[in-house]
TISEVEX-477940 format. One record per residue (C-alpha): residue number from 1; x, y, z. Coordinates in nm, 2 decimals. Layout:
<sites>
SITE:NUM:X:Y:Z
...
</sites>
This chain:
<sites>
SITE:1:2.62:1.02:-0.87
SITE:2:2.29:1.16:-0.80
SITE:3:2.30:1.57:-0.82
SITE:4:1.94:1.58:-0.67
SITE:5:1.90:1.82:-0.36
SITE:6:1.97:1.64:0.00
SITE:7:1.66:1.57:0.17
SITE:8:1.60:1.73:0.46
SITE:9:1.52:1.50:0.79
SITE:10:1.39:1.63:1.10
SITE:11:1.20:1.45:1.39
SITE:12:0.98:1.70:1.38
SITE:13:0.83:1.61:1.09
SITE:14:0.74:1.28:1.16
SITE:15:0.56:1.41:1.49
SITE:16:0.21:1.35:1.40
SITE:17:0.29:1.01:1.26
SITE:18:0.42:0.89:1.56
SITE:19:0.11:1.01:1.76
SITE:20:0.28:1.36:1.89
SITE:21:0.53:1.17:2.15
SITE:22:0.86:1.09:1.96
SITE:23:0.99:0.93:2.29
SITE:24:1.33:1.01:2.41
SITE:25:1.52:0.92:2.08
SITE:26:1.49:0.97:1.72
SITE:27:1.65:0.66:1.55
SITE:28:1.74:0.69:1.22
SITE:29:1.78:0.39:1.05
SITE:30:1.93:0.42:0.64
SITE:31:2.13:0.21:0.40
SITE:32:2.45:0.41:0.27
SITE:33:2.26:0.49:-0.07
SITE:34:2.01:0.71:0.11
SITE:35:2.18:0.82:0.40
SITE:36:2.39:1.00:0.11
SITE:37:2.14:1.21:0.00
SITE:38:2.00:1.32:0.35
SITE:39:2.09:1.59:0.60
SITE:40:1.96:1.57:0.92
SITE:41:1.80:1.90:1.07
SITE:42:1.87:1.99:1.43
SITE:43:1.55:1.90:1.69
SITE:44:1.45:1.89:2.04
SITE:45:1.46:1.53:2.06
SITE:46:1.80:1.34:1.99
SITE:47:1.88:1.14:1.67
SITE:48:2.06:0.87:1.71
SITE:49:2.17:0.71:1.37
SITE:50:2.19:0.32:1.29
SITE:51:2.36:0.21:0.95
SITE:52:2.15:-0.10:0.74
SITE:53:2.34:-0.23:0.52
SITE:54:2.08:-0.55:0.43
SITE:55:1.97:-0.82:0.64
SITE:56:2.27:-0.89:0.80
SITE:57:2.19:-0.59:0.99
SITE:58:1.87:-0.68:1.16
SITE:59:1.99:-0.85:1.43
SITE:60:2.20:-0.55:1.54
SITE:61:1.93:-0.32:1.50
SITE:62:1.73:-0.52:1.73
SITE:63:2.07:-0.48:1.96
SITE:64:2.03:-0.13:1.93
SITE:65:1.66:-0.11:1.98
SITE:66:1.74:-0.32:2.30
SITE:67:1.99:-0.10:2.44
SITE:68:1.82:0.15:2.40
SITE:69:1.52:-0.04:2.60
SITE:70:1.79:-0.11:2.86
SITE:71:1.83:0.26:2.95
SITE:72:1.52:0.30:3.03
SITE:73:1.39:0.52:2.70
SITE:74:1.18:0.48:2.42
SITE:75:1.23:0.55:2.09
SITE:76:1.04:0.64:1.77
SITE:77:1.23:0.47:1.48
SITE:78:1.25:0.60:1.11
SITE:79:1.38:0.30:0.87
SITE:80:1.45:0.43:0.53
SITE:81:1.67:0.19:0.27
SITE:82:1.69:0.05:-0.04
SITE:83:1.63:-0.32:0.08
SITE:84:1.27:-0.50:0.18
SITE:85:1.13:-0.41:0.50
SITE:86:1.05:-0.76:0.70
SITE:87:0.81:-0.67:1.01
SITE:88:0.97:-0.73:1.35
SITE:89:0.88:-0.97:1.63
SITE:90:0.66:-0.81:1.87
SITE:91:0.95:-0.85:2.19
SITE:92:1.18:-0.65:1.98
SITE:93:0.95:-0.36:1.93
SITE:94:0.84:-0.27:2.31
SITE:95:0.87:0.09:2.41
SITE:96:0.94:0.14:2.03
SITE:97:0.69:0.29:1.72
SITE:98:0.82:0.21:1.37
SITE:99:0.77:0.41:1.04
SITE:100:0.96:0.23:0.74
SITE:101:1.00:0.41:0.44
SITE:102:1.12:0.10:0.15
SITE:103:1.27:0.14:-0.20
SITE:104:1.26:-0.24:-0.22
SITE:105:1.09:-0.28:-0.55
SITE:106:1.25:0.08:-0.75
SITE:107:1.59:0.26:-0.70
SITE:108:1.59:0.52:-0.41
SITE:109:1.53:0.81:-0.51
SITE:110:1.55:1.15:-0.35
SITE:111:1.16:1.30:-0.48
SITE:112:0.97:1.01:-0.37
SITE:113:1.10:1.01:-0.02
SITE:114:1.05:1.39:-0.05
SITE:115:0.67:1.32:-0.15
SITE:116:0.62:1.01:0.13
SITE:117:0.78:1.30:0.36
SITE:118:0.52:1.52:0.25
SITE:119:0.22:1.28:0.31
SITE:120:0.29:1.18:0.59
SITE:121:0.32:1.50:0.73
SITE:122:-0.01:1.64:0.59
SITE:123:-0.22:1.36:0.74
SITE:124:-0.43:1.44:1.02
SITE:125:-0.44:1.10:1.20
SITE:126:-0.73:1.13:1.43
SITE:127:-0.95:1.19:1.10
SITE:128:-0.81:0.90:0.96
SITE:129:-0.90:0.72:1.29
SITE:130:-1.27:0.81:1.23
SITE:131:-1.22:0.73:0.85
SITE:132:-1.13:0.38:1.01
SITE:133:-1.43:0.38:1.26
SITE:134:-1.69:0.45:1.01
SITE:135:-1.55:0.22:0.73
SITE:136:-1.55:-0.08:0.98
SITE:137:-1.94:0.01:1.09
SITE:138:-2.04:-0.01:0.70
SITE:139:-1.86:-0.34:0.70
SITE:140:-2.06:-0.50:0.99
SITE:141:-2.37:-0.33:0.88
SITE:142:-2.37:-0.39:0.49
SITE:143:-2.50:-0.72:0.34
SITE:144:-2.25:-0.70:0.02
SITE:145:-2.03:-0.44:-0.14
SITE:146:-2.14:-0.38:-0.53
SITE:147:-1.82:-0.25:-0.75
SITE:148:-1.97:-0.01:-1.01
SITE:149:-1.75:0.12:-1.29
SITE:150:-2.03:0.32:-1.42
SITE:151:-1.85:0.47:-1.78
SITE:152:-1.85:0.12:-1.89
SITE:153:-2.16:-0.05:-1.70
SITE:154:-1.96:-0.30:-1.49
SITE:155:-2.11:-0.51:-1.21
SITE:156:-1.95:-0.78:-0.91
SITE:157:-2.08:-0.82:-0.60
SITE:158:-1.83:-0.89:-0.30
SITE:159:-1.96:-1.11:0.01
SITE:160:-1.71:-0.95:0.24
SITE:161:-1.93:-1.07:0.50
SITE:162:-1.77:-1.40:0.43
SITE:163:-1.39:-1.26:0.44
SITE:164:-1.23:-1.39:0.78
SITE:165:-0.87:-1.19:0.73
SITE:166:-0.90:-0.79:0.74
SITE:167:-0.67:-0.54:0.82
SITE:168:-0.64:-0.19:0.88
SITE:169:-0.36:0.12:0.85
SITE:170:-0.47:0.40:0.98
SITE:171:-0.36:0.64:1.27
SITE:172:-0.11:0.73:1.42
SITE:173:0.20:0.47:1.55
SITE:174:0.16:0.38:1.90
SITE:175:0.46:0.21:2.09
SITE:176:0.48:-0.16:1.98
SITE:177:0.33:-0.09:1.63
SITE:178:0.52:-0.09:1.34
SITE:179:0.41:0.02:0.93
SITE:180:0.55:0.09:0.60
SITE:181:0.44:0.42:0.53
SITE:182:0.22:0.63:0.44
SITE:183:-0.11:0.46:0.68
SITE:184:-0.48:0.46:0.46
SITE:185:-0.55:0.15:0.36
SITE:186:-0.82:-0.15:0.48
SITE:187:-0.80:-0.45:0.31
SITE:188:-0.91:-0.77:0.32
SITE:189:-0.67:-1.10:0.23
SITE:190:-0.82:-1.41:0.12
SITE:191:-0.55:-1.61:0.36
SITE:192:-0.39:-1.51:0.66
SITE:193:-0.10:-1.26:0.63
SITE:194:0.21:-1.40:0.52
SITE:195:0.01:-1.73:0.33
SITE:196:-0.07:-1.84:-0.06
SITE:197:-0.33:-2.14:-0.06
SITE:198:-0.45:-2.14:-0.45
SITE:199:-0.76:-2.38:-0.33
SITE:200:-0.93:-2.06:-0.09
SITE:201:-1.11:-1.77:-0.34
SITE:202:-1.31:-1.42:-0.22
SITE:203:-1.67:-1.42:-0.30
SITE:204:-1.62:-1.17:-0.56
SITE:205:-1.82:-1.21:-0.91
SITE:206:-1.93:-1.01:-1.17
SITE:207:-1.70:-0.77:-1.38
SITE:208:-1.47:-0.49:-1.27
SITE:209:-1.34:-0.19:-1.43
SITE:210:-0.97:-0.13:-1.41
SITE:211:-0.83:0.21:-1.49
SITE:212:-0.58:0.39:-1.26
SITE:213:-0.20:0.25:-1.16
SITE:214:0.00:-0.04:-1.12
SITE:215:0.21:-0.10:-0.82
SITE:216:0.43:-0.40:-0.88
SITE:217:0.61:-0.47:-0.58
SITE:218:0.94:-0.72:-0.61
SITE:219:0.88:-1.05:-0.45
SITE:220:1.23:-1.09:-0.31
SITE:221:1.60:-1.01:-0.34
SITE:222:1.59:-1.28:-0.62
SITE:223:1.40:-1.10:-0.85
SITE:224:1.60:-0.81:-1.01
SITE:225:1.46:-0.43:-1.01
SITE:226:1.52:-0.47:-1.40
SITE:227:1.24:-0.73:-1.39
SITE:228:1.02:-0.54:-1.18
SITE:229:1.06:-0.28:-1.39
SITE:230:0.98:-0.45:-1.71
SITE:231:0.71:-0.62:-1.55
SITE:232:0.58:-0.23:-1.45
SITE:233:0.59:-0.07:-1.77
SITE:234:0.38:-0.37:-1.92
SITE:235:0.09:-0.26:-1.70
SITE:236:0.15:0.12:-1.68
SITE:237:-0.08:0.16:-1.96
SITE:238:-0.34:0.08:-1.71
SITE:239:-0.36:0.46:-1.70
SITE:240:-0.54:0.51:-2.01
SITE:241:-0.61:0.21:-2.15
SITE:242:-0.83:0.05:-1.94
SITE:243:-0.95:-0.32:-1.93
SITE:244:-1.26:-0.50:-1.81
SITE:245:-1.19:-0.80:-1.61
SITE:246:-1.46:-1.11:-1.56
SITE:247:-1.40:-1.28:-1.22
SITE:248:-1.56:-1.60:-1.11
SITE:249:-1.58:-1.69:-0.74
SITE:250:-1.28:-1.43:-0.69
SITE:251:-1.04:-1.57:-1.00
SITE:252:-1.02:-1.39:-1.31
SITE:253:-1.20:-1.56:-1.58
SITE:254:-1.12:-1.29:-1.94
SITE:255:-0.97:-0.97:-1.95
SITE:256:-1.08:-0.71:-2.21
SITE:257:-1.01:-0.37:-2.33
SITE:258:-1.30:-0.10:-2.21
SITE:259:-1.23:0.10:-2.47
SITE:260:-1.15:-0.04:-2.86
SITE:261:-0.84:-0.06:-3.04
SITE:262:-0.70:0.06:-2.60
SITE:263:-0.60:-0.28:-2.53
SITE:264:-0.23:-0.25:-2.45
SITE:265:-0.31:-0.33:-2.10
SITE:266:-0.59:-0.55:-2.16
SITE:267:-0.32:-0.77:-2.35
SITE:268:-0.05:-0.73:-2.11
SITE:269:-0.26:-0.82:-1.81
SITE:270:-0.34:-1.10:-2.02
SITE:271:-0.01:-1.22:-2.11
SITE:272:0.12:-1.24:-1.73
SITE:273:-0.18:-1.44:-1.63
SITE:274:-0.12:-1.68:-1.95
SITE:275:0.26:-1.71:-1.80
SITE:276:0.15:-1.76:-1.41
SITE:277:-0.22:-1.83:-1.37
SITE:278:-0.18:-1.78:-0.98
SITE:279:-0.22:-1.42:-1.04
SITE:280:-0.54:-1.50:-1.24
SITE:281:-0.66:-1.54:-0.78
SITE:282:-0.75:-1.20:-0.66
SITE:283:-0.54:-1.24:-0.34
SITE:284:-0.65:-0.90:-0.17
SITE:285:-0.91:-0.66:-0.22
SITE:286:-0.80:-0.33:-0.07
SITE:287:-0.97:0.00:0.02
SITE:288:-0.71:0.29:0.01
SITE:289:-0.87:0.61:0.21
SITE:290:-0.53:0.90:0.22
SITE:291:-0.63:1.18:0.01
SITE:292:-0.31:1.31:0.06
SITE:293:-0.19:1.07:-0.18
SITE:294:-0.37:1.21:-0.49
SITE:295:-0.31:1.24:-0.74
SITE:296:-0.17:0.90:-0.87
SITE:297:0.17:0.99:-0.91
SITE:298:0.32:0.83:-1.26
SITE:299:0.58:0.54:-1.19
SITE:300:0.57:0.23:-0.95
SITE:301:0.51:0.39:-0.62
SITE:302:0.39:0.25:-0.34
SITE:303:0.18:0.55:-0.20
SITE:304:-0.04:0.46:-0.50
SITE:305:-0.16:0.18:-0.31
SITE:306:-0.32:0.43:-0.03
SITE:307:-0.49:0.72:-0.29
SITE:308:-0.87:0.65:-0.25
SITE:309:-1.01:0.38:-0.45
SITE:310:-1.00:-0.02:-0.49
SITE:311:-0.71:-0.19:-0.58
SITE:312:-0.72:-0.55:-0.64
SITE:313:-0.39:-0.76:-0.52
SITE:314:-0.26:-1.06:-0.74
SITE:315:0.03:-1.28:-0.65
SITE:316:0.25:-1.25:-0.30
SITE:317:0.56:-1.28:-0.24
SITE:318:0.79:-1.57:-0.16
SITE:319:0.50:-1.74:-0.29
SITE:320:0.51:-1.59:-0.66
SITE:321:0.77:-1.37:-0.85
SITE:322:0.56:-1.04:-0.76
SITE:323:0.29:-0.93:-0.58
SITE:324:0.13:-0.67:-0.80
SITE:325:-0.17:-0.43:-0.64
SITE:326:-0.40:-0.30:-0.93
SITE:327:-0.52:0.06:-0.80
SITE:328:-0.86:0.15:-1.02
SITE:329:-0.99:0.46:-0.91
SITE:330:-1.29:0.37:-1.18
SITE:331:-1.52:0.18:-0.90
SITE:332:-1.77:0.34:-0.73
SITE:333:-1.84:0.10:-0.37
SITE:334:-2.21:0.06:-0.25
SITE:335:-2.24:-0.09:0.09
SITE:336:-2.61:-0.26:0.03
SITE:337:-2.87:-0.36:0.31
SITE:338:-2.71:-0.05:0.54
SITE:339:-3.04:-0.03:0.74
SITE:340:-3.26:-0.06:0.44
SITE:341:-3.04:0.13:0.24
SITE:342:-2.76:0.11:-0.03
SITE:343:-2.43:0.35:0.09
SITE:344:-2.15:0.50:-0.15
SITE:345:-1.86:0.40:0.02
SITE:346:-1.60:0.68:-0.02
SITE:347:-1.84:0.99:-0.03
SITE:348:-1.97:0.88:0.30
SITE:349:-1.57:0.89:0.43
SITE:350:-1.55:1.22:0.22
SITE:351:-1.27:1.02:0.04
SITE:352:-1.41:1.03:-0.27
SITE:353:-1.14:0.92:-0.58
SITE:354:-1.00:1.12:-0.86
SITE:355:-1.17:1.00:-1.15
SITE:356:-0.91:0.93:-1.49
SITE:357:-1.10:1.03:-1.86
SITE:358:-1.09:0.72:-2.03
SITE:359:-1.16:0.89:-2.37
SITE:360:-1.36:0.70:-2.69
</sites>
């Protein structure tokens, strides 16, 4: 039994998130593990509670969602559980914004939702609009993106201009939209969302510098948490020990350690490529942009994936056991050929990353 203090849960502090209007009702959606370890703090605008217990429950929470639609109200919906967070159709979503909060791929626990809490309340969402608006004029303007991990002299050049499948978090959730919190990320997926074709590649040569976190994310309820975990601490060492990868036409082609006699993760990144070479395909390349999420915190969290910097996605799942995002906070991003001129990505979104020593 946990002995952690109960997190406090108030609409109020999911306001901003949800664009200032929470609608006419709160609903609070939790799996019995977390609900547990929450008390919910008294506010303006109603809670109503809904209890997940797995995937069973989805079609009654659409019911609910429905009903609730029937009565002629709207509804900003908080889903927090220890299960996988599947998107919902369009229909089922009118008159309803949705923030999910998943512990999917690690056990719940009580200081990360604390921390998510704590981002997503910090964020100013019309800034991150703007983040959003200038990061999509670089892309249209840019001829390439060079990746520069500058300690170690690392090169690749990314023809984004050739990328057909983009997408973007940021802002606040509108009615009808739906996101796994916290927002800040713009990525790019070499399929459409949701599809795995090993024959389609990114444009992406050259060498890349990885140094930062690991976010391993469980492919589905068949994989244990045990085996996500294992498969976690195998690349945590990413941290300090970081590798130098070689990628051909967007697949990784050698793996080596940056620094000598560091090569823990060099040889671990190594090893799962050797035992699945469909993560050798860089599946997404994504751009987080939420200072709010630095530092990297230690352990497999998902905020990772937003803190400013490049992470480079491998795997996805249904498709393989894991989909694993590699977050290096070690690349600088020029956008080249911006009117005659080459542009540092971050600095000019004044999302600059945290840099890790390496050491020698």
């Amino acid at each position: 039994m946990s002995t952690a203090q109960p997190v406090p849960i108030s609409p109020e502090q999911f306001r901003k998130v949800f664009g200032g209007d929470l609608g006419d009702v709160f609903l609070l959606v939790t799996s019995p593990g977390v609900r547990s370890a929450l008390t919910i703090e008294n506010s303006a605008t109603p809670v109503q509670e809904f209890n997940w217990t797995g995937p069973d429950s989805r079609a009654g929470l659409i019911a609910e969602m429905a009903a609730i639609r029937a009565s002629g109200r709207r509804a900003s919906v908080l889903w927090i559980a220890d299960d996988e967070f599947v998107h919902f159709d369009d229909e089922d979503l009118v008159g309803m914004a949705m923030g999910a909060f998943s512990s999917f791929s690690v056990p719940f626990s009580e200081d990360s939702l604390r921390n998510n809490i704590r981002v997503v309340a910090d964020v100013d969402y019309e800034r991150e609009l703007g983040i959003e608006e200038e990061f999509l004029t670089l892309l249209d303007q840019a001829d390439d993106m060079l990746f520069l991990g500058r300690e170690f002299g690392t090169e690749a050049v990314f023809q984004h201009q050739l990328s057909e499948h983009w997408f973007s978090l940021h802002g606040p959730l509108l009615p009808g939209q739906q996101v796994v919190l916290p927002t800040g990320e713009l990525s790019s997926l070499v399929n459409a969302s949701g599809e795995f074709e090993l024959h389609t590649h990114f444009t992406l040569n050259g060498e890349i510098t990885l140094q930062g976190a690991p976010i391993v994310h469980r492919g589905g309820h068949e994989t244990s948490l045990a085996e996500t975990e294992r498969v976690y601490r195998d690349l945590a060492s990413m941290a300090d020990q970081p590798a130098v990868i070689t990628l051909a036409e967007g697949r990784i082609t050698a793996v080596r350690p940056a620094v000598a006699g560091r090569g823990e993760f060099a040889t671990n990144l190594e090893k799962l490529l050797a035992k699945d070479d469909r993560y050798a395909k860089v599946h997404e390349i994504g751009f987080g942009t939420n200072t709010s999420c630095a530092p990297l915190l230690p352990g497999n969290h998902f905020a990772n994936e937003r803190h400013p910097g490049v992470h480079l996605g491998l795997g996805l799942g249904t498709f393989t056991q894991f989909h694993i995002d590699l977050m290096s906070t070690a690349i600088d991003v020029l956008m080249r050929g911006v009117d005659g001129k080459d542009v540092a990505l971050f600095p000019a979104l004044g999302v600059a990353p945290a840099r890790i020593a390496a050491g020698v």
